[in-house]
KEVEX-13342 format. One record per residue (C-alpha): residue in three letters; x, y, z. Coordinates in steps of 0.02 Angstrom, whole numbers, plus 32768, in hexadecimal, padded with zeros to 4 digits. Example, Ala and Ser with C-alpha at 12.3 -4.5 7.8 and 13.67 -1.06 7.14 Angstrom:
2
+------+------+------+------+
| resn |    X |    Y |    Z |
+------+------+------+------+
|  ala | 8267 | 7F1F | 8186 |
|  ser | 82AC | 7FCB | 8165 |
+------+------+------+------+
//
This chain:
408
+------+------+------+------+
| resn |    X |    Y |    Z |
+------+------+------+------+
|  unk | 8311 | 5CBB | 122B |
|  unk | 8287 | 5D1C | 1292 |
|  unk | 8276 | 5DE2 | 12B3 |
|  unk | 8292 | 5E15 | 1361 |
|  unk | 827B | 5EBF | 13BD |
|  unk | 831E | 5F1D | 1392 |
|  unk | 8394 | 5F7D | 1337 |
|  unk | 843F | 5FAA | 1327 |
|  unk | 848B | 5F87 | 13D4 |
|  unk | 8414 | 5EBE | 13CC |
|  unk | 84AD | 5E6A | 139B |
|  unk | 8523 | 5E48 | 142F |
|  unk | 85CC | 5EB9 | 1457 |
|  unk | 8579 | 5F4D | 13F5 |
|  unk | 8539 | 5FFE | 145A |
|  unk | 84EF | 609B | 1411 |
|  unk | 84B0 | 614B | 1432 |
|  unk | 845E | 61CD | 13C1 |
|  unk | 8438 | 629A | 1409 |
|  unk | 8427 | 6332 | 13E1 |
|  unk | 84B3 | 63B9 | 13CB |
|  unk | 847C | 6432 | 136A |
|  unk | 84B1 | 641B | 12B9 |
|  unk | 8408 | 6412 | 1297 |
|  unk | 837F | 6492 | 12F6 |
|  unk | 8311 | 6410 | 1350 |
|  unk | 8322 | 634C | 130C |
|  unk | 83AA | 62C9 | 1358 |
|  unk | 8456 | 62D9 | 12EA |
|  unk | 84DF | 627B | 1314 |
|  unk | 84E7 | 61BA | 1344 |
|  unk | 8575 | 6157 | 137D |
|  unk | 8594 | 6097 | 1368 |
|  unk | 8611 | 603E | 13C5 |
|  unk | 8643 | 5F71 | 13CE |
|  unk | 8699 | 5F3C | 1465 |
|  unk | 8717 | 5EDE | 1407 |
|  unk | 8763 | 5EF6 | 134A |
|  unk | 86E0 | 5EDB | 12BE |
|  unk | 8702 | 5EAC | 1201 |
|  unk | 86B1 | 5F33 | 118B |
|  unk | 865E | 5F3D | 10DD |
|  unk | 8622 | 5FB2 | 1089 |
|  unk | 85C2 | 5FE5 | 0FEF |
|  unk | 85D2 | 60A3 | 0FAB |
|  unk | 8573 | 611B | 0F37 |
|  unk | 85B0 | 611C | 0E86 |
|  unk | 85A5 | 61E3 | 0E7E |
|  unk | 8655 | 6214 | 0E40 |
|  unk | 8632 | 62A3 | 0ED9 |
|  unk | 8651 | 6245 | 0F60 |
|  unk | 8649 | 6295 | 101A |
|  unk | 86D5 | 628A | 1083 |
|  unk | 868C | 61F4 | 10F2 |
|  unk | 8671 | 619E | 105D |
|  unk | 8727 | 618E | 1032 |
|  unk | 876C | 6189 | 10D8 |
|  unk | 86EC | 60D1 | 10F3 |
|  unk | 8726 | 6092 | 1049 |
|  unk | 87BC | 609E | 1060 |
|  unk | 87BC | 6040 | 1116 |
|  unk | 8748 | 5FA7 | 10D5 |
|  unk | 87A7 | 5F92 | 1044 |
|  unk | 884F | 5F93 | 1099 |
|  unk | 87D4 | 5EFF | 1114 |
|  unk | 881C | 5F6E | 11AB |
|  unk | 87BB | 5F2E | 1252 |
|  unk | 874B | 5FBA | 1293 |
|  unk | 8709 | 5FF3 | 1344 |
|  unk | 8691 | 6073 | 132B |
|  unk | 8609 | 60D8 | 12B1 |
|  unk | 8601 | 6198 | 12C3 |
|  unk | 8565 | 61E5 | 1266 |
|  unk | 8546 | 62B0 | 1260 |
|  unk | 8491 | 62EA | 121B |
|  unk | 8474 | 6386 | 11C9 |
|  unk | 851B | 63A7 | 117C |
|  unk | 8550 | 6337 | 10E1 |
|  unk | 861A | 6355 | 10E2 |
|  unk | 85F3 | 6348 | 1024 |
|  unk | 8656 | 63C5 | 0FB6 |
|  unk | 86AF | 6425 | 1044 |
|  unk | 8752 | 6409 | 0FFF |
|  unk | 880F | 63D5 | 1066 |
|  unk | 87B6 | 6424 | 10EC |
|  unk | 8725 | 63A7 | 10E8 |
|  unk | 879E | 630E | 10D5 |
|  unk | 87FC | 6353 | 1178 |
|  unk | 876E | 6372 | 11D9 |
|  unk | 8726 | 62D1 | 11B8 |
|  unk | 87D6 | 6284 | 11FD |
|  unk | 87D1 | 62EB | 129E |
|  unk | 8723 | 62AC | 12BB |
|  unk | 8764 | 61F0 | 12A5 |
|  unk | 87E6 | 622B | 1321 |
|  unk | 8774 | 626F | 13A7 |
|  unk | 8708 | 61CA | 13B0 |
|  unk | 87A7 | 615D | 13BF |
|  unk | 8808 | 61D8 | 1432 |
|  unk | 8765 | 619F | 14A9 |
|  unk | 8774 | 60FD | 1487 |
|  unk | 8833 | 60D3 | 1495 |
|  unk | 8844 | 609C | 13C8 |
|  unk | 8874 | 60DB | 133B |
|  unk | 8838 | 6153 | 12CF |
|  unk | 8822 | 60CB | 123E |
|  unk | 87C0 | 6055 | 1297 |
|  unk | 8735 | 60E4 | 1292 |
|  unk | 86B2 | 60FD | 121E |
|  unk | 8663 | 6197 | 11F5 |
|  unk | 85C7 | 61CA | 118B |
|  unk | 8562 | 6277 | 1187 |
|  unk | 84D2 | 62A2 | 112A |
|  unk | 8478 | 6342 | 10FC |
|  unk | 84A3 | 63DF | 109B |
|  unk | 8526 | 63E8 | 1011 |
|  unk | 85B6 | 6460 | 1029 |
|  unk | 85A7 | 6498 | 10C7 |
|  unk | 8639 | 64B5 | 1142 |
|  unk | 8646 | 642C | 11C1 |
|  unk | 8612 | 646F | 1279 |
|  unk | 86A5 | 643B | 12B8 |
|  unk | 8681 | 6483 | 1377 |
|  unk | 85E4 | 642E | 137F |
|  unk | 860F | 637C | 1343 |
|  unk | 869D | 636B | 13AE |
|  unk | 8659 | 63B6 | 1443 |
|  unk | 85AE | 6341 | 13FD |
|  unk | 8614 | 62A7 | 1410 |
|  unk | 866B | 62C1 | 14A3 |
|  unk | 85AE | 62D8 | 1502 |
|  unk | 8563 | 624C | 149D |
|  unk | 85EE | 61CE | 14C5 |
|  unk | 85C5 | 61B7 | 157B |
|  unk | 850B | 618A | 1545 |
|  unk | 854A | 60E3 | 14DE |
|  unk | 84E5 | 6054 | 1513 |
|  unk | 84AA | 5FBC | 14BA |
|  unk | 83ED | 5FD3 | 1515 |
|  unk | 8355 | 5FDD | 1493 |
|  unk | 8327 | 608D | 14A4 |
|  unk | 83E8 | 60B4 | 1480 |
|  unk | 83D3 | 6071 | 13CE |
|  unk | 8338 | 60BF | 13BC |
|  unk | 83AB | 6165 | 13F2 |
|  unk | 841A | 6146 | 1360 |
|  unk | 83AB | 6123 | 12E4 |
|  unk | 8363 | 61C2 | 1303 |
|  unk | 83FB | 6213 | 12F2 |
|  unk | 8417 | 61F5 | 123E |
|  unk | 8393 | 6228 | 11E3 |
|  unk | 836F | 62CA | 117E |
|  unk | 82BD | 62D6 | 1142 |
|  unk | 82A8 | 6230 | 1164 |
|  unk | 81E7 | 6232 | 11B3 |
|  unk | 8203 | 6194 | 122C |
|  unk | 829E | 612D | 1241 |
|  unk | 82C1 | 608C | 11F4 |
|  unk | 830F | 6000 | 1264 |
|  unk | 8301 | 5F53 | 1284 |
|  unk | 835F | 5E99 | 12C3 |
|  unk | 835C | 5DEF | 1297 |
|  unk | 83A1 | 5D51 | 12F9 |
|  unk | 83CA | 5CB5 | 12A8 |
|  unk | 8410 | 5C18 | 12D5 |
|  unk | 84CE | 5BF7 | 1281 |
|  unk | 8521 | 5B51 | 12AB |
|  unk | 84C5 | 5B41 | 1356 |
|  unk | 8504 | 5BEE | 1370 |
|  unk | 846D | 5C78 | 1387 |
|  unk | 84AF | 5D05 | 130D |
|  unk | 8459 | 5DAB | 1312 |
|  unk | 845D | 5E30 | 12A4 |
|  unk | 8403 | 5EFB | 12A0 |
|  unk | 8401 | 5F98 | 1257 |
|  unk | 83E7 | 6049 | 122C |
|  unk | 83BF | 60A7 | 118C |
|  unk | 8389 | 615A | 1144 |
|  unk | 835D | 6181 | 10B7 |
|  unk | 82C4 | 61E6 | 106C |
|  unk | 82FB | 6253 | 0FD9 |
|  unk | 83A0 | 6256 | 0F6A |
|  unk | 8355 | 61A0 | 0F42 |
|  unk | 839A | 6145 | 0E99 |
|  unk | 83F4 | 6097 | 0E70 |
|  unk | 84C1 | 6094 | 0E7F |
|  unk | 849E | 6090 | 0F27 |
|  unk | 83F4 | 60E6 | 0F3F |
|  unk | 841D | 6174 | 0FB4 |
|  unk | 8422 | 6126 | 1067 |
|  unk | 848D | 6106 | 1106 |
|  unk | 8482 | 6051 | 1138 |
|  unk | 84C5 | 6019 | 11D1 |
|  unk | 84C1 | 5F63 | 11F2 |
|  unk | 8525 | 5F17 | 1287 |
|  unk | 852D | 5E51 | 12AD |
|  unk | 8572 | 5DD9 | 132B |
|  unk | 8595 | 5D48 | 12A1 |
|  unk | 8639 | 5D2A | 128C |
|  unk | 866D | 5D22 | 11BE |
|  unk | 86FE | 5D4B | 114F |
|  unk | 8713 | 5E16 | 111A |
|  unk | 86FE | 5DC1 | 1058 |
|  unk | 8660 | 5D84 | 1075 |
|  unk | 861D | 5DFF | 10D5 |
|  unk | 8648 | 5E76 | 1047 |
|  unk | 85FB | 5E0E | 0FD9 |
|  unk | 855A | 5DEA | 104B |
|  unk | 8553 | 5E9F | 1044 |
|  unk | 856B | 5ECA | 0F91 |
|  unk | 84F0 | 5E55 | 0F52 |
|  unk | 8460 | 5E74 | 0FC4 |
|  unk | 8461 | 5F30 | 0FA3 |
|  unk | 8474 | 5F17 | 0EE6 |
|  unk | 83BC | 5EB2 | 0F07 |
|  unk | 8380 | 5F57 | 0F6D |
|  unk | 83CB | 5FFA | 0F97 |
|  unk | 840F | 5FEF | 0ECE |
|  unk | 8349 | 5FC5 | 0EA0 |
|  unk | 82F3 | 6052 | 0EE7 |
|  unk | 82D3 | 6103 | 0EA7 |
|  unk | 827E | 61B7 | 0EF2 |
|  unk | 82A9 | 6230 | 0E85 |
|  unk | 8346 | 61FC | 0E11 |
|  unk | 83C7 | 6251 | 0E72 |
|  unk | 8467 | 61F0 | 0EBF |
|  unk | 84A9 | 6234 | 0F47 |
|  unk | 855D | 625A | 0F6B |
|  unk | 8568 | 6213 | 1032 |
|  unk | 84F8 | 615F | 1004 |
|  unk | 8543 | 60C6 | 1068 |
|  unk | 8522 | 6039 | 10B4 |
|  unk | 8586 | 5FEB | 1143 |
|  unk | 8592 | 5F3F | 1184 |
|  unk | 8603 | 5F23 | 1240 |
|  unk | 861C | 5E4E | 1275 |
|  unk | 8676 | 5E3E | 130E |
|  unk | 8646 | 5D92 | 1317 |
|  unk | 8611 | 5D84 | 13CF |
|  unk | 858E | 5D16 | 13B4 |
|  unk | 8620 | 5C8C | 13AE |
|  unk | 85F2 | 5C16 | 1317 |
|  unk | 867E | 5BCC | 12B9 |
|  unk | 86C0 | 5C54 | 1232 |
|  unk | 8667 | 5C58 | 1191 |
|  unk | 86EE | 5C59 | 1110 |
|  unk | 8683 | 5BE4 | 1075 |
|  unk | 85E5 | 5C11 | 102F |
|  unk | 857B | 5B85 | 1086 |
|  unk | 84E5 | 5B70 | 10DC |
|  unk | 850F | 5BEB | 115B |
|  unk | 854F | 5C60 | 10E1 |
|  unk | 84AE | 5C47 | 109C |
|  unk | 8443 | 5C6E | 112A |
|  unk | 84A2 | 5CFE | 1145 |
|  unk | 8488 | 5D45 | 10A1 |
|  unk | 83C2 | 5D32 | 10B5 |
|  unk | 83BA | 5D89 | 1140 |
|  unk | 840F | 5E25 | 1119 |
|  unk | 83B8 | 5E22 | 1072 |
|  unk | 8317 | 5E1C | 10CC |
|  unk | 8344 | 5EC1 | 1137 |
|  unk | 838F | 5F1D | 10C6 |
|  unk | 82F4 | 5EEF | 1053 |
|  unk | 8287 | 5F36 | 10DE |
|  unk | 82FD | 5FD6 | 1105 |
|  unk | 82FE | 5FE4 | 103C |
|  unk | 8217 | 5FE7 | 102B |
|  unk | 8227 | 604E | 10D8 |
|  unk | 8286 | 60E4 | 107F |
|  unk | 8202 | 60E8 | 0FEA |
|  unk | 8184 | 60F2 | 104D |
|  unk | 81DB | 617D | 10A3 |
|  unk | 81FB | 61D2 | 100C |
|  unk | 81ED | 6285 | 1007 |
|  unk | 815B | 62B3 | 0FDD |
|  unk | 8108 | 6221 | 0FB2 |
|  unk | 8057 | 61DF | 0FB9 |
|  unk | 8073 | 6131 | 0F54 |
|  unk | 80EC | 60B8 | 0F67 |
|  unk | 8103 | 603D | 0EBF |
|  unk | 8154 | 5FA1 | 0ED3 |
|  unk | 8172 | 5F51 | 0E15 |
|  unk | 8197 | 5EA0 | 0DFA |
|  unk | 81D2 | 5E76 | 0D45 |
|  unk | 81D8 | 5DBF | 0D15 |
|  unk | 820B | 5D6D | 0C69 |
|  unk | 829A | 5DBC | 0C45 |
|  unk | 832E | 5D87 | 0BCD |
|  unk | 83B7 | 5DC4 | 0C5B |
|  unk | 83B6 | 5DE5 | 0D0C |
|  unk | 8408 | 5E96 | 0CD4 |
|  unk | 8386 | 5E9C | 0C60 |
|  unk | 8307 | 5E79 | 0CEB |
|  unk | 834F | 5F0A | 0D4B |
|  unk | 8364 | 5F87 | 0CC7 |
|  unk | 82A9 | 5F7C | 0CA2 |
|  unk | 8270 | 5F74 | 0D53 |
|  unk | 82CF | 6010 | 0D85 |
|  unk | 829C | 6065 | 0CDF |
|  unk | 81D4 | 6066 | 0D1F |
|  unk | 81FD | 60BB | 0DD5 |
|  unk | 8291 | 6129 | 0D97 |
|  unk | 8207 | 6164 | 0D0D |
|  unk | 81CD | 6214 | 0D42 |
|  unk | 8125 | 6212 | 0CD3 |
|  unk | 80EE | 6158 | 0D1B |
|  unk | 8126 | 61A4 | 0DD3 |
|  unk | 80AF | 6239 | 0D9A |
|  unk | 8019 | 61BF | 0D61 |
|  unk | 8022 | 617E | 0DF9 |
|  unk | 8023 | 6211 | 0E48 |
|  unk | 7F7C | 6246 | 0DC8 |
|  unk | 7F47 | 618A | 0E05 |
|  unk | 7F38 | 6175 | 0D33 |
|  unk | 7F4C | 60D4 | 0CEA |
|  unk | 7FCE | 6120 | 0C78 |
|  unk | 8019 | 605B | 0C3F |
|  unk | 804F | 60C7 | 0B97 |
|  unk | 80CB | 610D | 0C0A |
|  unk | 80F7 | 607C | 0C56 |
|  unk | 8117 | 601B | 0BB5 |
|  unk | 817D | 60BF | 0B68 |
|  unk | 81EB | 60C1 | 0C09 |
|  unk | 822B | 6010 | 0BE9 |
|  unk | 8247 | 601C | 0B2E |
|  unk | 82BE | 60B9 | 0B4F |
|  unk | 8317 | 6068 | 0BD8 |
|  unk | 8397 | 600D | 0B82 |
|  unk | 835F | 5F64 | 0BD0 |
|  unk | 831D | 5EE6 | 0B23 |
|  unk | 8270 | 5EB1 | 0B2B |
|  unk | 81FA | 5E6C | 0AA7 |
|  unk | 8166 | 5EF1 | 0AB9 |
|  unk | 80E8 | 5E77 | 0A61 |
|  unk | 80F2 | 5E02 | 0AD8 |
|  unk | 80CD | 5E88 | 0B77 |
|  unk | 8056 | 5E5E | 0C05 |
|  unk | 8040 | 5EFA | 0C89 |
|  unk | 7FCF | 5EE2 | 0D0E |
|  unk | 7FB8 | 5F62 | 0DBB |
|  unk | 7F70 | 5F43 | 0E5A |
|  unk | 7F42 | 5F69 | 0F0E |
|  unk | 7EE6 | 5F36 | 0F96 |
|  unk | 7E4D | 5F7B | 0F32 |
|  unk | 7E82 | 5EEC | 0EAB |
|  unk | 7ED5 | 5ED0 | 0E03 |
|  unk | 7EBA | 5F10 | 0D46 |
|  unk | 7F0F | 5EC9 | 0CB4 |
|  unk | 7F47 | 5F71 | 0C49 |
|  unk | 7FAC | 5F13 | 0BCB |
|  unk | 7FB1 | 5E5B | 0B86 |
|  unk | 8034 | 5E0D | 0AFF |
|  unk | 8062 | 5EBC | 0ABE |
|  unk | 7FA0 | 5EF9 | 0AB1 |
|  unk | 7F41 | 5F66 | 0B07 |
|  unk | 7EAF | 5F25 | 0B6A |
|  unk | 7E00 | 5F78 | 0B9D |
|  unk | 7DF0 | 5F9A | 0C47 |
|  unk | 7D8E | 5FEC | 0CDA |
|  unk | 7DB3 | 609D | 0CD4 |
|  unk | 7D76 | 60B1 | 0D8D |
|  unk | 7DAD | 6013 | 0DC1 |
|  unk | 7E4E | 6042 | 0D91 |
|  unk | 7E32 | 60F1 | 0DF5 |
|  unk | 7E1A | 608D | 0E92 |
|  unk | 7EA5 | 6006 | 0E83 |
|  unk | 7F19 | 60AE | 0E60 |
|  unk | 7ED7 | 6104 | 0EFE |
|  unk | 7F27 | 609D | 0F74 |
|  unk | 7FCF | 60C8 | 0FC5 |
|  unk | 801C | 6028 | 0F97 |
|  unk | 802C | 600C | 0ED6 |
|  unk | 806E | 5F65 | 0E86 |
|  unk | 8080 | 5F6F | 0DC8 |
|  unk | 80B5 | 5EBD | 0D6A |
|  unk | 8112 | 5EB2 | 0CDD |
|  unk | 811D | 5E06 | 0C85 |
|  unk | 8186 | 5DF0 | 0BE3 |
|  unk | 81B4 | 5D42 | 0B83 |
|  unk | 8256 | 5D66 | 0B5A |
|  unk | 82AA | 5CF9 | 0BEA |
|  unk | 82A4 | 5CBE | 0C84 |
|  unk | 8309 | 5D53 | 0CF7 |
|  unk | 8290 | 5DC9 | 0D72 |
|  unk | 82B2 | 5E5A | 0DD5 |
|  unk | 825E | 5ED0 | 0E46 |
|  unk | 826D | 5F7D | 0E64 |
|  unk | 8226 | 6001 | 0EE7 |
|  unk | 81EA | 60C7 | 0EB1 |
|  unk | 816D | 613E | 0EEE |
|  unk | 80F6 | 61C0 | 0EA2 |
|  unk | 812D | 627A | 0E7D |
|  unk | 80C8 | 6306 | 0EA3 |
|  unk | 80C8 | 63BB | 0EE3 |
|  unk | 80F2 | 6397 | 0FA0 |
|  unk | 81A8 | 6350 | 0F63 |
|  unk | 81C1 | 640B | 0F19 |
|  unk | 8195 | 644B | 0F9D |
|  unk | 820A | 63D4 | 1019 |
|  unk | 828F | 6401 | 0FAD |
|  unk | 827E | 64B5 | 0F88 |
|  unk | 8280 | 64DF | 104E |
|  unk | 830D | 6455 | 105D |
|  unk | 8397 | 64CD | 1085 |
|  unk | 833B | 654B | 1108 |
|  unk | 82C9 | 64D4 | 115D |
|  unk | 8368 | 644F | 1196 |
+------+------+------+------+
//
C-alpha cells in the first residue's frame, strides 16, 4: 500500500462536486458523489436512539445490500429531529439527485450535518443540486470541492487515497471526513465517506467497515457528546477488475489494512480539529486482561473531563488519570499500574507498579506544553492493548459552542 495525491473521486468510475448554496452564510455546503456504475454499500451508524433522517434512510439501504449510485451531503442543516416532515424531505432530496441521474431514488445516499431541529431548506437544496450536478467530475480539485462541502466547524478538511496492489489488479481507495465537535465513541460524531474500485462481497465490506471504525471513529472522544447524524459510508464498484473477494484472505487482508490505516488518519485528523482544542492526547494502554477491557480503560482517560482539563492546566494530574480508569467499569489491578507521558520535549514516569514516583515538576511542565500529548498506561493483568484519541478542554470550546447556533 502507498499514499498517493487524492481523495474521494482517486478511485476509478467515481466523480464529485462540493459548492456553496446558501444553507450556510459563506462556507461550501453541499457535495455530491456519483459512481458511473452500481456500487455495493456499508455502513456503520451512531448508536444515539435520535437518529436523523439520513441516518435511517442509509441503514436501511446497506442493510437491505441494495447497489447504490450516488452520495448527496447538505451542510448546515442536520435533518435531525424535524419530524415526518424531515423523513420526507430527506426522500425528495434522494429523488432530486437520481431524477438527474436516471436511477432510483434508493440507490441514493444522503447525509446532512449541522443544527438540530431545524426545518429542511427545501428550495435551496433542490435548486443546490440541480446547479451542483453539472459540476461532477472525478478531477482533484473536484474532491477537494466536496470535501469542503461537508464540514461544519471543521477548521481544514480531512481527505486522503491509497493504492494498493490486489491480485495483480491496482485497487485504489479515498475519502472524505468531518468531524470537529459532537465527538464520543459509538461512532464518534463524524461523516466518513470512503469510495473504492476493489471489487469484494457487500458481507465483507460491512464487516471491513465495522471493524476498522470500532479500532477508530468508536476510540476517539472531544467532548462526550454522540451525535444524532454520525456515519460512515463505504461505495465498491469494483472497477479496478480483480477477481471478487468473497473469503477473508490475503486480499481481504490487505484490504482491511488499508482502510484501517485511513480511517485511523481521518480518526487523529478530527482530534486535532477538535473544537477548541490546544492538545491532542493519544493513549496507548497495554497489559490488559481483555481487549474490551483494553478499550474501556483507554477511552475512560480521553472521555475524562478533569484529565482533558489537566491537560488543558498542562498539570501532571496522573491522580486523575488513575481515578478515571478505576470508575470506568473496565478491571484493572491498580498495584500493578505504570503511567508514563510524553512529547517531543521527552518522557516522565508519573506512576510505577501502583506507586507514585518523584518526578521533575518542570520537566513535566515542558513535556505537557507540547500540542501533541502521549500518555502510557501499562497494567499486568493480560496481554490485550488498546488505543484511544481525546483532546484538552478549555474556555475556547465554550465559547465555539455557545455562539454555535448564530454564528452557522
Amino acid at each position: 500500500m502507498r499514499v498517493i495525491d487524492g481523495g474521494i473521486t482517486a478511485p476509478e468510475g467515481f466523480k464529485a462536486a462540493g459548492r456553496h448554496i446558501g444553507i450556510k452564510k459563506v462556507k461550501k455546503d453541499m457535495a455530491l458523489l456519483t459512481s458511473d456504475v452500481p456500487a455495493k454499500a456499508a455502513g456503520v451508524y451512531t448508536q444515539n436512539l435520535v437518529k436523523a433522517a439520513p441516518v435511517l434512510w442509509n441503514s436501511a439501504i446497506t442493510k437491505k445490500g441494495t447497489p447504490v449510485r450516488g452520495l448527496v451531503c447538505i451542510s448546515g442543516n442536520a435533518n435531525a429531529c424535524t419530524g415526518e416532515q424531515g423523513i420526507k424531505d430527506n426522500e425528495l432530496m434522494a429523488q432530486a439527485m437520481a431524477w438527474l441521474m436516471g436511477v432510483k431514488k434508493e440507490e441514493i445516499l444522503t447525509a446532512a450535518t449541522g443544527i438540530i431541529g431545524l426545518a429542511m431548506p427545501m428550495e435551496k437544496i433542490l435548486k443546490g443540486i440541480e446547479e451542483t450536478y453539472p459540476e461532477l467530475s472525478s478531477r482533484r480539485d473536484s474532491a477537494k470541492n466536496a470535501a469542503g462541502g461537508i464540514i461544519t466547524t471543521d477548521t481544514f478538511i480531512k481527505e486522503m487515497a491509497v493504492e494498493l496492489n490486489i491480485g495483480g489488479k491496482v485497487v485504489k481507495i479515498g475519502g472524505m471526513a468531518k468531524g470537529s465537535g459532537m465527538i464520543h465513541p459509538n461512532m464518534a460524531t463524524v461523516l466518513s465517506f470512503i469510495t473504492t474500485d476493489i471489487n469484494i462481497s457487500q458481507e465483507l465490506l460491512q464487516k471491513a467497515m465495522r471493524d476498522t471504525v470500532h479500532e477508530t471513529y468508536n476510540m476517539i472522544s472531544v467532548d462526550g457528546a454522540t451525535s444524532t447524524n454520525d456515519m460512515a459510508l463505504i461505495m465498491a464498484n469494483g472497477m479496478a477488475e480483480n477477481e471478487e473477494i468473497t473469503e477473508e484472505n490475503e486480499f481481504y487482508d490487505a484490504f482491511a489494512r488499508a482502510l484501517l490505516f485511513i480511517h485511523e488518519k481521518f480518526a487523529r485528523d478530527i482530534i486535532h480539529d477538535g473544537e477548541g482544542a490546544s492538545k491532542f492526547i493519544q493513549v496507548d494502554l497495554a497489559g490488559a486482561r481483555t481487549v474490551e477491557d483494553a478499550r474501556i480503560l483507554a477511552k475512560s482517560i480521553v472521555t475524562n473531563d478533569l484529565v482533558k482539563t489537566a491537560m488543558y492546566g498542562e498539570d501532571a494530574n496522573w491522580g486523575r488519570i488513575a481515578a478515571a480508569m478505576g470508575a470506568s467499569g473496565g478491571y484493572f489491578e491498580p498495584s500493578r499500574l505504570k503511567v508514563e507521558i510524553s512529547s517531543e520535549k521527552g518522557k516522565i514516569l508519573l506512576m510505577d507498579n501502583g506507586n507514585p514516583v518523584e518526578f521533575d515538576e518542570n520537566l513535566a511542565s515542558d513535556i505537557l506544553s507540547q500540542s501533541d500529548i502521549y500518555i502510557s498506561i501499562v497494567l499486568g493483568d493480560g496481554t490485550a492493548k488498546a488505543r484511544s484519541y481525546g483532546c484538552d478542554l478549555g474556555h475556547e470550546y465554550i465559547r465555539i459552542n455557545g455562539e454555535y447556533r448564530s454564528h452557522s
